[in-house]
N, CA and C of each residue as an Amber inpcrd file, in Angstrom:
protein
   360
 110.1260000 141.1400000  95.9650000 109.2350000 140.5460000  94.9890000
 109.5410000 141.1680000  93.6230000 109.8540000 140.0930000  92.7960000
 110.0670000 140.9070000  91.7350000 108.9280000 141.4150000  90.6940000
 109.5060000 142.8040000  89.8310000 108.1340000 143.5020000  89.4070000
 107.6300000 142.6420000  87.5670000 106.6440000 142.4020000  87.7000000
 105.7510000 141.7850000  86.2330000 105.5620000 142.7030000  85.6930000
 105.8810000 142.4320000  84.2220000 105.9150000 143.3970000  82.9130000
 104.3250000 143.1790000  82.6010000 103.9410000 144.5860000  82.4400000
 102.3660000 144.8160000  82.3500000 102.4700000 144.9290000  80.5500000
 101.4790000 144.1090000  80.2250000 100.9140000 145.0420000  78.9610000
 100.5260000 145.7530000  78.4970000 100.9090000 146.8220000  77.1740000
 100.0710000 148.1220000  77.2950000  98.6600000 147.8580000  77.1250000
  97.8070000 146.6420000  76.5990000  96.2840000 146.9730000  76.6440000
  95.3430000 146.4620000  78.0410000  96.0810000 146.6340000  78.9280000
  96.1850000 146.2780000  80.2720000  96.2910000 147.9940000  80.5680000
  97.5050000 148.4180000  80.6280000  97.1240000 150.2060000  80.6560000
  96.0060000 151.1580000  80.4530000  95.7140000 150.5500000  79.3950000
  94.4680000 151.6510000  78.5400000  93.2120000 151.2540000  79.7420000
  92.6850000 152.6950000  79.4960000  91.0260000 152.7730000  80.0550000
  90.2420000 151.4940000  79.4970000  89.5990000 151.0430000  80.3840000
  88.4940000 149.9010000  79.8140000  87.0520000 150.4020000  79.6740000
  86.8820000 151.4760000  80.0310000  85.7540000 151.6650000  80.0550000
  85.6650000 152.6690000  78.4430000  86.3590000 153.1060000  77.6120000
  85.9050000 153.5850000  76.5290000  86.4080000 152.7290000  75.3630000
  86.0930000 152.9480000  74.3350000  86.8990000 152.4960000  73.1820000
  87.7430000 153.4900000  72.7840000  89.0340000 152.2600000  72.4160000
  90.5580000 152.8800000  71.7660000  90.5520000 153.4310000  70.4300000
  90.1930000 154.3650000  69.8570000  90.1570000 154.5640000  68.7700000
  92.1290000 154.4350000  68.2990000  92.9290000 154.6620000  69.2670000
  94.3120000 154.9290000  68.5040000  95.0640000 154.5080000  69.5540000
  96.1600000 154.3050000  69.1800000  97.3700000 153.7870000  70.3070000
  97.4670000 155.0240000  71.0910000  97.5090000 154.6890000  72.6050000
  98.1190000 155.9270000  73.4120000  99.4910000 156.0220000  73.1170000
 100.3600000 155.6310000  73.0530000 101.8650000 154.7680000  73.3150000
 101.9050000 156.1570000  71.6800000 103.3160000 157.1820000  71.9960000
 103.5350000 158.0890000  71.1380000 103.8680000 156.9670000  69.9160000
 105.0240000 156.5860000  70.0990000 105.8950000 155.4730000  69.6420000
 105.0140000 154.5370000  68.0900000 103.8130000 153.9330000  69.0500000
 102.3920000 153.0190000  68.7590000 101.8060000 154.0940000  67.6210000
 102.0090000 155.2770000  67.5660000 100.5440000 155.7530000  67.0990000
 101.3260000 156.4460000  65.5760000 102.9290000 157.0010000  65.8660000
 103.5530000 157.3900000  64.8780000 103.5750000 156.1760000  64.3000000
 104.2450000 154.6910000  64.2290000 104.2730000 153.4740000  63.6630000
 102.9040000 153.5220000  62.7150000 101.9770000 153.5590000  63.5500000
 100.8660000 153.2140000  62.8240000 100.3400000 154.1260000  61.7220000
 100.7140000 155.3360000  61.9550000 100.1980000 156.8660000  61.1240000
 101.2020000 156.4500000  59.2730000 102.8710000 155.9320000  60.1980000
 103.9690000 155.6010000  59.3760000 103.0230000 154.7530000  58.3260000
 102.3670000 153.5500000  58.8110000 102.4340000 152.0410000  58.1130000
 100.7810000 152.8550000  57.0390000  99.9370000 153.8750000  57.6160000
  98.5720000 154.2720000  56.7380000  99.3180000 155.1390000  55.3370000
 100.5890000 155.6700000  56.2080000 100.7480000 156.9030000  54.6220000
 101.6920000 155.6790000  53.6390000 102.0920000 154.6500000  53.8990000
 102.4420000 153.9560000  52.7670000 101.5130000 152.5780000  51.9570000
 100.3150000 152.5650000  52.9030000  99.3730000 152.0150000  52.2040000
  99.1530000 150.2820000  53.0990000 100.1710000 150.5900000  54.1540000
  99.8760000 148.8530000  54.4200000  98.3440000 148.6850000  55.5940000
  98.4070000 149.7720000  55.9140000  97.1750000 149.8150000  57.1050000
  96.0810000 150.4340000  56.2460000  95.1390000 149.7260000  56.4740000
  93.5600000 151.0980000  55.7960000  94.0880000 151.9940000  56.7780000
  93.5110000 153.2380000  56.3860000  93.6490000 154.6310000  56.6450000
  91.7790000 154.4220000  57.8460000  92.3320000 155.4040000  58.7080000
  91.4590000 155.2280000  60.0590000  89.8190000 155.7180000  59.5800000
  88.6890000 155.5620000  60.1430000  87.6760000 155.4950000  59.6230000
  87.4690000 156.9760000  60.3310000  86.8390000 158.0840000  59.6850000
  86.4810000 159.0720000  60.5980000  85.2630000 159.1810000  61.3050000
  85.1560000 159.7930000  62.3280000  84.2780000 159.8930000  63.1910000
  82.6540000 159.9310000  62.8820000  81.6920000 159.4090000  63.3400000
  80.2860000 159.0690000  62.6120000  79.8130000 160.3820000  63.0030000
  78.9710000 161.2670000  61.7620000  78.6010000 162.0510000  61.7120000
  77.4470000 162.4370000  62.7980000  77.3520000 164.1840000  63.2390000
  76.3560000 164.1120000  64.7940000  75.0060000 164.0910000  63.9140000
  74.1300000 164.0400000  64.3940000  72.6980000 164.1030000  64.4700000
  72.1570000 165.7600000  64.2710000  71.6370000 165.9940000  62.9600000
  71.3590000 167.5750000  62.1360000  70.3600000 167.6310000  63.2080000
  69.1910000 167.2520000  63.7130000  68.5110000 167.5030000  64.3170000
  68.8040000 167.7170000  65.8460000  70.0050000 167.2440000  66.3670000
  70.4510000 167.7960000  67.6700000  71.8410000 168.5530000  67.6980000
  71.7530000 168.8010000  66.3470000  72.6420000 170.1010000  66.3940000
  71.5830000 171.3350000  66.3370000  70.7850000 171.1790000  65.4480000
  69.8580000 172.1950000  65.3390000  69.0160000 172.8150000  66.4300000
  68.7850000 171.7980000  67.3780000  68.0240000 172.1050000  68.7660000
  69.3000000 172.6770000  70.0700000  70.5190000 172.1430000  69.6350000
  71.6070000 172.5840000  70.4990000  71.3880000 170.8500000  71.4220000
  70.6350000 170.0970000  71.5710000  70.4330000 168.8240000  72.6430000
  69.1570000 168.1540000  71.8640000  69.4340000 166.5990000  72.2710000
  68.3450000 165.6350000  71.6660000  67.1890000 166.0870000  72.5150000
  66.5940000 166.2480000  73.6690000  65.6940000 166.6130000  74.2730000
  64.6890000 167.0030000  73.9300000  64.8690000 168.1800000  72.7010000
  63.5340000 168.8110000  72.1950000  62.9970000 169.8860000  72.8520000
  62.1090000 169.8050000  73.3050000  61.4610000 171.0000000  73.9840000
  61.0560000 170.3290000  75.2400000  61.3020000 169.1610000  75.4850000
  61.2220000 169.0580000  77.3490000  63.0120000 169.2590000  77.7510000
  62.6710000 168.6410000  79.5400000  63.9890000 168.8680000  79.8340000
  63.8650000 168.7010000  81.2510000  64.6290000 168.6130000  82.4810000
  64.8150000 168.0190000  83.6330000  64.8680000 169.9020000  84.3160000
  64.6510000 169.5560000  85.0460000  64.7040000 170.2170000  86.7900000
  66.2250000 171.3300000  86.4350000  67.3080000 170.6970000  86.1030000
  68.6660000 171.7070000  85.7310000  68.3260000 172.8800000  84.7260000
  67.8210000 171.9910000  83.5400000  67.1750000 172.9580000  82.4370000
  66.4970000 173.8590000  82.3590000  65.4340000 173.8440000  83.0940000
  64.4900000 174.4250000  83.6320000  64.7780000 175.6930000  84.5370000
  65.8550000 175.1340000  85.7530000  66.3470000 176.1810000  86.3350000
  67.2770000 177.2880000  85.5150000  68.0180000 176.9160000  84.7490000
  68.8370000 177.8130000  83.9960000  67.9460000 178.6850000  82.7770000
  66.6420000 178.4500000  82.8480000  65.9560000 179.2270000  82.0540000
  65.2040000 179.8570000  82.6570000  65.0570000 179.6700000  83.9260000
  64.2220000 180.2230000  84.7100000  65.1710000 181.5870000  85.8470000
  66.1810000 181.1520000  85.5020000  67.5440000 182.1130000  86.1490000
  67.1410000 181.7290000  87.3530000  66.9760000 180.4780000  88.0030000
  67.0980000 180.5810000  89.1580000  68.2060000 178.9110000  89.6850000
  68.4580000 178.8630000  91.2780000  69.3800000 177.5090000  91.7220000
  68.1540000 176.2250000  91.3600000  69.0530000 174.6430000  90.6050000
  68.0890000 174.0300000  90.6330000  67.1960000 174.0520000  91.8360000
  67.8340000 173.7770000  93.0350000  66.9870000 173.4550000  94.3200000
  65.9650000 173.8140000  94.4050000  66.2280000 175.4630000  93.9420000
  64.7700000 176.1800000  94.3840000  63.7310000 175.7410000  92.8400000
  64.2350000 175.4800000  91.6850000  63.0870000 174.5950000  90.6910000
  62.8490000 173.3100000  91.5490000  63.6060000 172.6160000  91.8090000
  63.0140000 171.4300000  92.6680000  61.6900000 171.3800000  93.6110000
  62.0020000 172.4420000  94.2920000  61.2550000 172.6290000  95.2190000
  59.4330000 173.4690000  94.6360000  60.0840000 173.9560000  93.7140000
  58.8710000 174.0300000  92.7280000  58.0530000 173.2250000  92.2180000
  58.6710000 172.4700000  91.4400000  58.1180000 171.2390000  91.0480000
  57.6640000 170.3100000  92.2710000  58.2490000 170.4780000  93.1790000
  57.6850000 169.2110000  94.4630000  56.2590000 169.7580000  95.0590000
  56.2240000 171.2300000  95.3180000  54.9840000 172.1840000  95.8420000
  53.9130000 172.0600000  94.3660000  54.5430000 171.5600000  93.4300000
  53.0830000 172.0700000  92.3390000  52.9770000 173.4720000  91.3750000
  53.6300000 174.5900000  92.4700000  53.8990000 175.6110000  91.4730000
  54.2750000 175.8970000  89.9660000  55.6200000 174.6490000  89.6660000
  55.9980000 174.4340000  88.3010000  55.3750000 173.1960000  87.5150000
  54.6730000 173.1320000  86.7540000  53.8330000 171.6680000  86.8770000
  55.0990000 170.5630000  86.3320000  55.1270000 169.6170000  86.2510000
  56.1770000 168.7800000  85.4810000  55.6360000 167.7100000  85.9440000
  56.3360000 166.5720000  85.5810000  56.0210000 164.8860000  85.6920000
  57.5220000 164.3990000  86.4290000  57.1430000 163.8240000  86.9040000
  58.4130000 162.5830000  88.2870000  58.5870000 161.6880000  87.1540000
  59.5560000 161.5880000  86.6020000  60.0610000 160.5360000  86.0030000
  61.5950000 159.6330000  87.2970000  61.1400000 158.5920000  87.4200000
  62.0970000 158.2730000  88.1560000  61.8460000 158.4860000  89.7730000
  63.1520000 158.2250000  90.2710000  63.1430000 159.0150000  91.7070000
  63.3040000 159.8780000  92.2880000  64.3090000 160.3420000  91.1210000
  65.0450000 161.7310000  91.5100000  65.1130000 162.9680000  89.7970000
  64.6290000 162.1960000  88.6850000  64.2760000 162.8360000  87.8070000
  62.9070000 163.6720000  87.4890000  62.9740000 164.9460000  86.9340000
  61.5550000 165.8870000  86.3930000  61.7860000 166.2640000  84.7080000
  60.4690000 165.7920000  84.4510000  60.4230000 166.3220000  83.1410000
  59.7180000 167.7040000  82.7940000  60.3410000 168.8880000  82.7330000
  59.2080000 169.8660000  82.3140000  59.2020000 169.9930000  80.8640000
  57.9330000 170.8690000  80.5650000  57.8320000 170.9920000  78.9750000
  58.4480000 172.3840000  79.0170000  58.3420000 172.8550000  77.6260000
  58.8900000 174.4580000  77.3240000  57.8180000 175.2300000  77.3260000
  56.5700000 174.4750000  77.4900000  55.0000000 175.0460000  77.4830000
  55.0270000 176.0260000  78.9700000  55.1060000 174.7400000  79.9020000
  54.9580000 175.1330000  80.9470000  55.8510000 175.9990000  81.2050000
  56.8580000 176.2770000  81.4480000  58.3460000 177.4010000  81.6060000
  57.6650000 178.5400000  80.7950000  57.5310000 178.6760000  79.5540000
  56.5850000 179.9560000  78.9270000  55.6590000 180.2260000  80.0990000
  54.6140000 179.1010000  80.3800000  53.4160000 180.0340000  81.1820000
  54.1140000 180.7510000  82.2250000  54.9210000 180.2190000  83.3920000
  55.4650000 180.4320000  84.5640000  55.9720000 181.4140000  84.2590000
  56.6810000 181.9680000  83.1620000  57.6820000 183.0630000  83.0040000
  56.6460000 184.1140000  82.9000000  55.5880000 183.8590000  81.6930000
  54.2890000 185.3360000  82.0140000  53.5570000 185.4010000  83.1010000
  53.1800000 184.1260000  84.1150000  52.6280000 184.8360000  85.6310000
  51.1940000 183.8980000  84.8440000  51.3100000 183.5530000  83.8030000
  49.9000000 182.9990000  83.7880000  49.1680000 181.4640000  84.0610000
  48.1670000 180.7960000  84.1600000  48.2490000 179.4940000  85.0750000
  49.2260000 178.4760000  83.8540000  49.8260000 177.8260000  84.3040000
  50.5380000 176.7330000  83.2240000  49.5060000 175.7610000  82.8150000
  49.5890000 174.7050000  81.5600000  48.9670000 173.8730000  81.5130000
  49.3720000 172.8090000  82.0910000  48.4950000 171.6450000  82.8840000
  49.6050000 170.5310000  83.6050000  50.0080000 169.9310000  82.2520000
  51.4910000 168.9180000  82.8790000  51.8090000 168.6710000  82.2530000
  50.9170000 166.9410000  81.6230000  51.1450000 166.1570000  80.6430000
  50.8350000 165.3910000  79.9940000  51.2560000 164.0280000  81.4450000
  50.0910000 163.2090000  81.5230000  50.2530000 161.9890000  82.4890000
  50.1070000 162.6150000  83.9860000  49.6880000 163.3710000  83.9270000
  49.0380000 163.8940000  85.5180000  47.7500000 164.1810000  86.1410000
């Protein structure tokens, strides 16, 4: 059987956008055709969000079951299992998602009762 010539945008990932030719060849051509003026010159990257740089994550001061555990120095499982007994208060978002606050993680960390969380 003989073999069919594939196209390169047939190659590329479909699931992201191409910002640039993969193809070495493709991308020098194109870099070639911006420094003499025939291509606009490439748009740079859209600036991040000051406010989730500043927090380190969009989240804020809640955060899921992972988060929680890594502040709590302990395996998620055993926050899971916290949150499922009541001990850690949080909210079931989902089926398999928890929202805790940073309220509650403060109380738990001093030993003192937490406040529940908001919608419970």
């Amino acid at each position: 059987m003989p073999r069919v010539p594939v196209p390169n945008e047939m190659l590329a990932a479909p699931c992201r956008k191409q910002t640039r030719p993969r193809n070495p060849n493709e991308l020098a051509h194109r870099i070639f055709l911006e420094s003499i003026g025939e291509l606009p010159k490439t748009e740079a990257p859209p600036e991040k969000n000051p406010a989730a740089v500043a927090l380190g994550r969009l989240g804020g001061l809640n955060g899921g079951a992972a988060r929680a555990a890594t502040r709590l120095q302990m395996h998620p499982d055993t926050c899971c299992r916290l949150l499922r007994g009541g001990q850690l208060p949080g909210r079931k978002i989902g089926a398999r998602r928890w929202r805790v606050s940073a309220s509650a993680l403060k109380a738990y960390v001093e030993g003192g009762k937490p406040e529940p969380a908001k919608g419970e």
